[in-house]
N, C-alpha and C positions, 0 to 999 in steps of 0.2 A: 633534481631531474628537471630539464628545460622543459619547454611547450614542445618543440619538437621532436623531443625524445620521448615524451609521452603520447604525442601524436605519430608515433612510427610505434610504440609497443600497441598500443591500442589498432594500428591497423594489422600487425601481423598478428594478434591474437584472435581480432574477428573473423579475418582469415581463415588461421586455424578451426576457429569453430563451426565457419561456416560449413567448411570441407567436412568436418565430422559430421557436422547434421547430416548430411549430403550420404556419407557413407554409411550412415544408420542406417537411414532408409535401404540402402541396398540388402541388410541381409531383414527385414521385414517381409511376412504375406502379405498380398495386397488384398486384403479383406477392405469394408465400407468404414470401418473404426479408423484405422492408420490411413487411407486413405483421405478422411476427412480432416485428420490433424495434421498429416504432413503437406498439405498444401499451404497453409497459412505458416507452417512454422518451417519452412523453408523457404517461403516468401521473407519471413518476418527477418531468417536470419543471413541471408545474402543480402537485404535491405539494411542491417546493421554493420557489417562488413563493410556494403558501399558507403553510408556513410559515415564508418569509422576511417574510411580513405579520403574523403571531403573535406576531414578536418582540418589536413594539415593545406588543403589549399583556399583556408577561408582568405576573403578580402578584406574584412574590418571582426571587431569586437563582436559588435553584433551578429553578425551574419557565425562566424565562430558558437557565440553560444547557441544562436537558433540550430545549428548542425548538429552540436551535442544534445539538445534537447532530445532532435528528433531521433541521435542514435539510442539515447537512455530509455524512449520507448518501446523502439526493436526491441531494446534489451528485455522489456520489461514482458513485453507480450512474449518473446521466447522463454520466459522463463511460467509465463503461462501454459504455453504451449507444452513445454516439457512435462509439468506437473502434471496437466492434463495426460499426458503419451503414460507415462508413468503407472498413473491410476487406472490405465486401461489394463493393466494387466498383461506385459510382456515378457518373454525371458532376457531381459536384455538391460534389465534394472540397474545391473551394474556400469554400462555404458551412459543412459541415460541418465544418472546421478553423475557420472564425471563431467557431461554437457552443465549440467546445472551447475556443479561447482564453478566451470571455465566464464560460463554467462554472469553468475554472480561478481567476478572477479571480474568482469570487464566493467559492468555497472560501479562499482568501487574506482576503476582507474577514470572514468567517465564523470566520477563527482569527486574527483582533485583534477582533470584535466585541465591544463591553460591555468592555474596557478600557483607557480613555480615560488619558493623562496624570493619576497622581497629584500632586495637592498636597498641600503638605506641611501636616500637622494643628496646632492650633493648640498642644495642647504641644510638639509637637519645637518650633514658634516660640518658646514661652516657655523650655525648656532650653534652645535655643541662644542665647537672651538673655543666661540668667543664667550661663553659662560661664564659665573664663576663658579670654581668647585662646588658651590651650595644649591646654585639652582641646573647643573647638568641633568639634562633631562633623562629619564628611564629608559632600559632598553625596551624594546619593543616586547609586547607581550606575544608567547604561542600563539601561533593559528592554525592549534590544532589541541584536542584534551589535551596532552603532553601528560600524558600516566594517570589524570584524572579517574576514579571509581566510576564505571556507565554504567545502571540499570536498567534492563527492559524487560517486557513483561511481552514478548512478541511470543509468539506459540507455533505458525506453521512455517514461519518462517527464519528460525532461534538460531542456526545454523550461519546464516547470511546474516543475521542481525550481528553478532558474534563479532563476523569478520571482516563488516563494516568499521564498529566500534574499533577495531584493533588498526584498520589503517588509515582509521581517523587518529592515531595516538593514542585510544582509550585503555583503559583495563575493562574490560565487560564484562559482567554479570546479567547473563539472560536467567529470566525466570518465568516461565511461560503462566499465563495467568488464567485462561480459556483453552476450552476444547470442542468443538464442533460437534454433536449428536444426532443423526438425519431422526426426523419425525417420522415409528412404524408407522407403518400402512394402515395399521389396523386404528391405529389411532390419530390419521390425519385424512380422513374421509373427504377436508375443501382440497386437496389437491384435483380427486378425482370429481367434484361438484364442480370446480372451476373447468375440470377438462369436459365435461359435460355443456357448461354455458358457453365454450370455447367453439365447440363443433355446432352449436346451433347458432352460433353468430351472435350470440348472448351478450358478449363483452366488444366494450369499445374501444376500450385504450389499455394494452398490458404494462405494468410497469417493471422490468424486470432490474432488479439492484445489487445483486453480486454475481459472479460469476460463476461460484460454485454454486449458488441457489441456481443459476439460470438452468444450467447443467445438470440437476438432480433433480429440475421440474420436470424438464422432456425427458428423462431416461423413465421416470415414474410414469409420466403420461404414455411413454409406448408399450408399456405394459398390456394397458386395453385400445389403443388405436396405432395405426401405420403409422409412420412417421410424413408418410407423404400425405396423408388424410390431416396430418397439426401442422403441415407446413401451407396445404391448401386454408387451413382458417387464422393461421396467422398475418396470410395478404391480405383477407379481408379486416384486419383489427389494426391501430395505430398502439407499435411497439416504442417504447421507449427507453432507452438503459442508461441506467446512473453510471457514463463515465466506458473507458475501453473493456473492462473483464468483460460485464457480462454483453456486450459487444461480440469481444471474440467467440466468447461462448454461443453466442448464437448466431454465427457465423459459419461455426461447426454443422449446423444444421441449412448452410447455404442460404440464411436469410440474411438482411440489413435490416435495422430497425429504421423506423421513420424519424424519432428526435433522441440525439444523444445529449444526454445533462455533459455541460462542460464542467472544469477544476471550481470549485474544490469537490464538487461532489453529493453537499449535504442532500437532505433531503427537503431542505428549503429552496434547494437550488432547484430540483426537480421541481417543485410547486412554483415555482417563478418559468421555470423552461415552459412549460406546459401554462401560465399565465400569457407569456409571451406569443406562443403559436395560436392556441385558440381558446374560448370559455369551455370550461367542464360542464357548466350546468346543463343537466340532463344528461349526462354523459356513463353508462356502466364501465366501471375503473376496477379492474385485477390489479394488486400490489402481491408481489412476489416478493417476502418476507425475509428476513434472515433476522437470526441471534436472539433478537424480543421484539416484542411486534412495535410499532410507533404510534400511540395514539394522536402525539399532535401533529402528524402526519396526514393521518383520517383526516382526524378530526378537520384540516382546512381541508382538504376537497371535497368534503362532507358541507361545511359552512359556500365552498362556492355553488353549491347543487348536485354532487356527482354522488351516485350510489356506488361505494365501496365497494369491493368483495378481495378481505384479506385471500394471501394462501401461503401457509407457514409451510417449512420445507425443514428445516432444521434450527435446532436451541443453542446458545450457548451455555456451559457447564462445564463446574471445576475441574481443574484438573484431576485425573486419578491419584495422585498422587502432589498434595497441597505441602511437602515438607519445602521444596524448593524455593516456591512462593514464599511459604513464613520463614523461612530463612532471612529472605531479601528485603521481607518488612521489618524483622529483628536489627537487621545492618541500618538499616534508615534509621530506627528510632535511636542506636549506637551511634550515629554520624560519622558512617564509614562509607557513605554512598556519597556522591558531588553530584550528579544527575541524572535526571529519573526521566525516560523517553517513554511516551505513552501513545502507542499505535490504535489500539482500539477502544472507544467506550464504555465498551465493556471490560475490559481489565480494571479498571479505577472502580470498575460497581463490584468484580473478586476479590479488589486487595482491602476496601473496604468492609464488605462481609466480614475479612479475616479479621478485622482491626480493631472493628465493631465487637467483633464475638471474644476478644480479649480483654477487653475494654481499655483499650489503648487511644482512644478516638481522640485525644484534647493532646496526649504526646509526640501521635502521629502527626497529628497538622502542624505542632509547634518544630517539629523535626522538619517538616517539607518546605518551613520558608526557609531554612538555612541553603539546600540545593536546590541546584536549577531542575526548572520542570517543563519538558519539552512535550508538549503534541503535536500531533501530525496534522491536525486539522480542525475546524470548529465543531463538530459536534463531537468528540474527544475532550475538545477545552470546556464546551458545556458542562460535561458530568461529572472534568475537574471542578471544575466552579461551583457548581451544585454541592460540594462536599466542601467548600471554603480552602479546595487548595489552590496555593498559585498556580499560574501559567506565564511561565518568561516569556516560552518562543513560542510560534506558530513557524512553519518553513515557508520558502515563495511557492512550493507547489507541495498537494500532499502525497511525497513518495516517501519511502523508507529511507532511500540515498540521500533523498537531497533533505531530508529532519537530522540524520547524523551527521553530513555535511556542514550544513549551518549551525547546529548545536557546539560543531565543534569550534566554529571559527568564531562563536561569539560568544562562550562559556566562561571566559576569565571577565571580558564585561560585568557578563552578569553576574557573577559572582562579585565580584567587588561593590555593586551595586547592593550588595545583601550584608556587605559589612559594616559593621556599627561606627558610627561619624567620628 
C-alpha cells in the first residue's frame, strides 16, 4: 500500500468515526456525567479526523511525522475518552466498544503510515550485478515480525495489544499479567485525610500520576464534599500530572493542571519537572499513588525538604485467574516465544513471582537472553534489570503503537545479534 493510499484510508476512517462519535451523542441524556466527557471526546475526535486529513498534504518528512504524531494522540485520548464514557455506565456499551475497536484500528494504520514497502535502489541493483556469486549480498531482511511468536503481558488493554501484534506481522500471545483492585474505603482512610488537608489548604503541590487513579480520587472525594467545593481548593494548590491521562482526567472535572511531566513520564522525570519550575523545600506534596507505592520517589522529595503525604487509591494483583500467564512462562522457557513486550513494571515483578514460586528462576533468565525483550519505557526496563533480564529496545516514545511498531521493525536485528559467532 503507498503513503497515499494509507493517507486516504486513514482520512476516510476518521471521518467515519468522527460522525459516530457525533451520533452517539445524540441518543445520550444530557446529565453532568456525559456531558462532561462528551466535550473533550468530541473535541479529541474531529481534531483527529482533521488531522488525519493534514496528512496527505504534508510539505516535508518532518512536518508528515509531526502530523501523525499529533493525530496518534487524538487517537489515544479517544480512546480514553471512551473507556472513561464506557465505565460510566450506559446502555449503549455495545456501540461504544465498536468506536473503540474503529479508534484502535486507526492508531494501528497511523504506526505503519508513510512506510510503504522499500525498493531496492538502483545501486544495490548494480552492486548486486557486478558481484560474484559468492559474495551477492542478502535479501533484505522483514520489517515487520513476519510470523515471529509476540508475547505480552498487557491486561486492559489485551484486545488492542492483540491486533497490534497481528498487523505488525506477529503471532500474539497476550497474557495479562496484572489486575487493578480499588482500595475499600473502609481501609484507605488517606484518601479522605488528604481530602480533609485539601479543603483546608493543607497541601501544596498535588501530584496526580494515572488517569484512572486521577479519576477514582475525585469520585471518592465527592462522596463527602461538592465537587464545586474540591474544585475551589484545587485553584488554590499547584496540580501536576505525569503525562496527558491524568490530564484528561482532570479535565473532566474542568480544571488544567499548573505542570504537565513531559515523555517518558518516569517518576524521575516528575522530580526533575518539579526541580525545574521551583524548590520543594518546605513545600506539603499529595502523591496520588497507583499499583505500589514508590519509595525512591518519597524518598527524594523527602531528601529536597518537602513533607510527603502518600494517597493510594488502588493495588496491583494477580490475575484471577494465573493459568494463562504460566502458560506463557512455560512457552518461554520451551523457546517457543521470539519476543517478550513489557508494558508495565509490574508484570515483570507477576511473571517473576510465578517463576520464583517454581523454582525456575536460573532457566527463566537463561531462556530470556535467547528473545528479544522489549519495554515501553525506563521504569519497566528497571525492574527488567533488577531481575538480570535483558532489554533490547526501549521505543522513541512510550506508547503501546509505537513499542510494537519499533519492536517489529528491529526484531530480526536483534535477534541475530543474540546468535552464537
Amino acid at each position: 500500500m503507498t503513503k497515499s493510499d494509507q493517507t486516504d484510508q486513514l482520512r476516510s476512517k476518521s471521518k467515519q468515526f468522527a460522525i459516530g462519535v457525533l451520533k452517539l451523542f445524540g441518543s445520550f441524556p444530557k446529565t453532568p456525567e456525559i456531558h462532561a466527557i462528551e466535550t473533550p471526546l468530541v473535541k479529541a475526535a474531529t481534531t483527529l479526523a482533521a488531522n488525519c486529513r493534514a496528512l496527505a498534504r504534508s510539505w516535508s518528512e518532518d512536518d508528515f511525522s509531526s502530523k501523525r504524531g499529533r493525530a496518534s494522540d487524538d487517537a489515544d485520548d479517544c480512546v480514553f475518552w471512551l473507556e472513561l464514557l464506557g465505565a460510566a455506565g450506559t446502555d449503549q456499551e455495545p456501540a461504544i466498544q465498536a468506536l473503540l475497536e474503529e479508534v484502535t484500528e486507526i492508531l494501528a494504520l497511523l504506526s505503519i503510515c508513510g512506510e510503504p514497502d522499500k525498493a531496492a535502489s538502483v545501486e544495490t541493483t548494480l552492486d548486486a550485478a557486478a558481484a560474484p556469486p559468492s559474495e551477492m549480498p542478502s535479501a533484505d531482511l522483514p520489517n515487520d515480525f513476519h510470523g515471529l511468536r509476540v508475547l505480552s503481558f498487557e491486561s486492559r488493554m489485551a484486545k488492542e495489544m492483540s491486533r497490534l501484534i497481528e498487523r505488525h506481522g506477529g503471532s500474539p500471545l497476550v497474557a495479562p499479567a496484572l489486575r487493578e483492585v480499588p482500595i475499600p474505603l473502609q481501609d484507605n482512610g488517606a484518601v479522605f485525610r488528604f481530602g480533609v488537608k485539601l479543603i483546608l489548604r493543607q497541601i501544596d503541590v498535588l501530584i496526580l500520576m494515572t488517569g484512572v487513579g486521577t479519576k477514582a480520587l475525585f469520585e471518592t472525594l465527592q462522596i463527602r464534599y461538592p465537587i464545586a467545593q474540591l474544585i475551589e481548593a484545587l485553584k488554590q494548590t499547584i496540580v501536576v500530572t505525569r503525562g496527558p491521562k491524568p490530564l484528561a482526567a482532570l479535565k473532566t472535572l474542568g480544571m488544567e493542571s499548573n505542570i504537565t511531566v513531559p515523555e517518558p513520564n518516569t517518576w524521575q522525570d516528575v522530580i526533575a519537572t518539579l526541580d525545574y519550575y521551583r524548590p520543594v523545600q518546605g513545600l506539603r506534596i499529595a502523591v496520588q499513588e497507583y499499583g505500589i507505592s514508590n519509595p525512591d520517589m518519597i524518598h527524594d522529595l523527602k531528601t529536597r525538604g518537602a513533607e510527603v503525604f502518600p494517597v493510594p487509591i488502588y493495588r496491583w494483583a494477580m490475575p484471577e485467574d494465573t493459568g494463562p500467564l504460566t502458560n506463557a512462562i512455560s512457552e518461554i522457557l520451551n523457546g517457543k516465544i521470539d519476543v517478550m513486550l513489557v508494558t508495565n513494571a509490574a508484570q515483570i515483578e507477576h511473571v517473576m513471582q510465578l517463576v520464583e514460586r517454581d523454582g525456575k528462576t536460573a532457566a527463566f533468565k537463561e531462556a530470556c537472553k535467547k528473545l528479544v525483550v522489549a519495554s515501553i519505557g525506563p521504569t519497566a526496563s528497571e525492574r527488567i534489570k533488577h531481575y538480570d533480564l535483558p532489554v533490547d529496545l526501549e521505543p522513541s516514545h512510550p506508547k503501546m503503537g509505537i513499542l510494537v511498531k519499533e519492536a517489529s521493525q528491529q526484531v530480526r536485528n536483534l535477534i541475530s545479534r543474540k546468535l552464537p559467532a
